[in-house]
C-alpha positions in Angstrom: -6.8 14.9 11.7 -6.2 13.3 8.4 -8.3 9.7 8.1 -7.4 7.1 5.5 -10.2 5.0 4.9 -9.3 2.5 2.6 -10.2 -1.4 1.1 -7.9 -4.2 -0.1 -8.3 -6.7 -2.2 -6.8 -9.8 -3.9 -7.1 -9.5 -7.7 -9.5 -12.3 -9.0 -7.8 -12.4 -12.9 -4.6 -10.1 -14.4 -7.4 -8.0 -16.6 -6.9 -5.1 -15.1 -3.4 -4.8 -16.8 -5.1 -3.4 -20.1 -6.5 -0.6 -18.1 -3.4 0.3 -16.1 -2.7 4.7 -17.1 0.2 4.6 -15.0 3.1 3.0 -13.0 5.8 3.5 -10.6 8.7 1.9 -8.7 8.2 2.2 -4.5 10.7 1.3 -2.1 9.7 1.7 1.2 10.4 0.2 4.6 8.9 0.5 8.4 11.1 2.7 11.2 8.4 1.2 13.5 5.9 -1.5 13.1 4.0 -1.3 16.7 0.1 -1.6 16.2 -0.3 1.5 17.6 1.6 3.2 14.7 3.4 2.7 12.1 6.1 4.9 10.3 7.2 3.9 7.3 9.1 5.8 5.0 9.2 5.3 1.2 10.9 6.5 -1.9 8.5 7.0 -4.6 10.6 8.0 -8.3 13.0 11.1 -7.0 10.7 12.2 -4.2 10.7 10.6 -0.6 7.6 10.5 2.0 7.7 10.2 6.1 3.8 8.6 6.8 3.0 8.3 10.2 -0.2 5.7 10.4 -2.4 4.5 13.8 -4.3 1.8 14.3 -6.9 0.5 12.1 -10.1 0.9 13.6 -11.9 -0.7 10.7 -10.8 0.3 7.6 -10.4 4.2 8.7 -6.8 4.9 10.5 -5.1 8.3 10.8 -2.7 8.9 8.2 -0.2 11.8 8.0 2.0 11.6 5.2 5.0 14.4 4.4 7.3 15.0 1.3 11.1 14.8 2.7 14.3 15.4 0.8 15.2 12.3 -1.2 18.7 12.3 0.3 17.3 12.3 4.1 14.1 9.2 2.7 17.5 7.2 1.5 19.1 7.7 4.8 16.2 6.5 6.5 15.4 3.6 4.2 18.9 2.5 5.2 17.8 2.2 8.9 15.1 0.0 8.3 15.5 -3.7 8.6 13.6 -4.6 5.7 13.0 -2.9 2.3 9.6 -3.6 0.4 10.3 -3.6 -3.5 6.6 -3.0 -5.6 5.2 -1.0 -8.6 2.6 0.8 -7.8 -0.1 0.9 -11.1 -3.5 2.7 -11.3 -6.3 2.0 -13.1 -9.5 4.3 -13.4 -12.6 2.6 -12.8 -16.1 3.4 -12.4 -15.0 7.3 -10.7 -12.4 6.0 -8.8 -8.6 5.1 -8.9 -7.4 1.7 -7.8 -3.9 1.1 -6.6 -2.5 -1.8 -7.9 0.5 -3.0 -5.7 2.5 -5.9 -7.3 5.5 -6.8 -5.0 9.3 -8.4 -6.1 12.0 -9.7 -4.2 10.8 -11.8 -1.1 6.9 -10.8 -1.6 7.3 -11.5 -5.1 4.2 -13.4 -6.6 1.5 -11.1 -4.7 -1.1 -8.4 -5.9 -3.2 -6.8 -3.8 -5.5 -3.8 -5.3 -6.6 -1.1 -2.9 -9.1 1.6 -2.8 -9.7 5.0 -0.9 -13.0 6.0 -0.3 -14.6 9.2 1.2 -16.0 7.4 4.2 -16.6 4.0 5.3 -20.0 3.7 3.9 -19.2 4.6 0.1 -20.7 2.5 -1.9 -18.3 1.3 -5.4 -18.6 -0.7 -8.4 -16.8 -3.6 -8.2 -14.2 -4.0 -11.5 -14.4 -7.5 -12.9 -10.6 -8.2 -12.1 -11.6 -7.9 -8.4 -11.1 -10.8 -5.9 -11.5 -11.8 -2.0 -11.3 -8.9 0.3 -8.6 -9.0 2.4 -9.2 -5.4 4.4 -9.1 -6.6 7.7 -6.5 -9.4 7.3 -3.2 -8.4 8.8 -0.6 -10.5 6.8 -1.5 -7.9 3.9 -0.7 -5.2 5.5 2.5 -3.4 3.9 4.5 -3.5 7.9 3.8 -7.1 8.4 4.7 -8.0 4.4 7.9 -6.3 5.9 8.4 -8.8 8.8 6.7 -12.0 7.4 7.3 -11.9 3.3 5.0 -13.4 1.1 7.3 -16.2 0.7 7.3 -17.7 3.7 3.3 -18.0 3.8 
């Protein structure tokens, strides 16, 4: 089974912009949004993903993730009720590669940096840009920011 065992974090300063190596535009919205799982599909530049996620037990959850036609990722996107709009940057540090996710439209104003370790006990530096962790707070979770925008907080 594949395990996605990953941290979140609010970003403590906009530093890490000078370090960013790369950026993209994600579109991506939630068929389903139950605890139990998730599946969200998103549209990532000209390719489109089907990721099936279940519950968080900590911060490891099973992940499986699949490349779909773009055509048949747009189709879906249309079915779901909400549409998250982010770019996605990443910025090497210290061995690893932080996602940056800063979100428009209805979430607009919020940055969360996120990083995927090997297991649940990896120890990693902490970049100087890096604020509260916000791991096991729901509201940041991607399906809820879908539900309950940032604006609204």
């Amino acid at each position: 089974m594949a395990t996605e065992i990953e941290r979140k974090f609010l970003l403590a300063n906009d530093s890490w912009r000078n370090d960013v190596q790369a950026a993209s535009r994600i579109a991506q919205g939630y068929l389903n949004t139950d605890p139990e799982r998730t599946v969200r599909v998103r549209i990532k530049g000209a390719q489109g993903y089907l990721t099936i996620k279940g519950r968080n037990s900590g911060i490891s959850r099973a992940e499986f993730e699949y490349e779909v036609p773009l055509a048949d990722a747009e189709a879906m996107l249309a079915l779901c009720p909400q549409v998250l709009d982010k770019t996605r940057h990443l910025v090497e540090f210290a061995g690893f590669t932080w996602e940056i996710d800063e979100f428009h439209g209805d979430n607009a104003g919020l940055v969360v940096a996120e990083i995927e370790l090997p297991t649940e006990s990896t120890a990693f530096d902490r970049p100087a840009w890096l604020g509260q962790e916000v791991s096991g707070e729901a509201c940041y979770y991607n399906s809820a920011l879908s539900t309950h925008p940032y604006k609204n907080w």
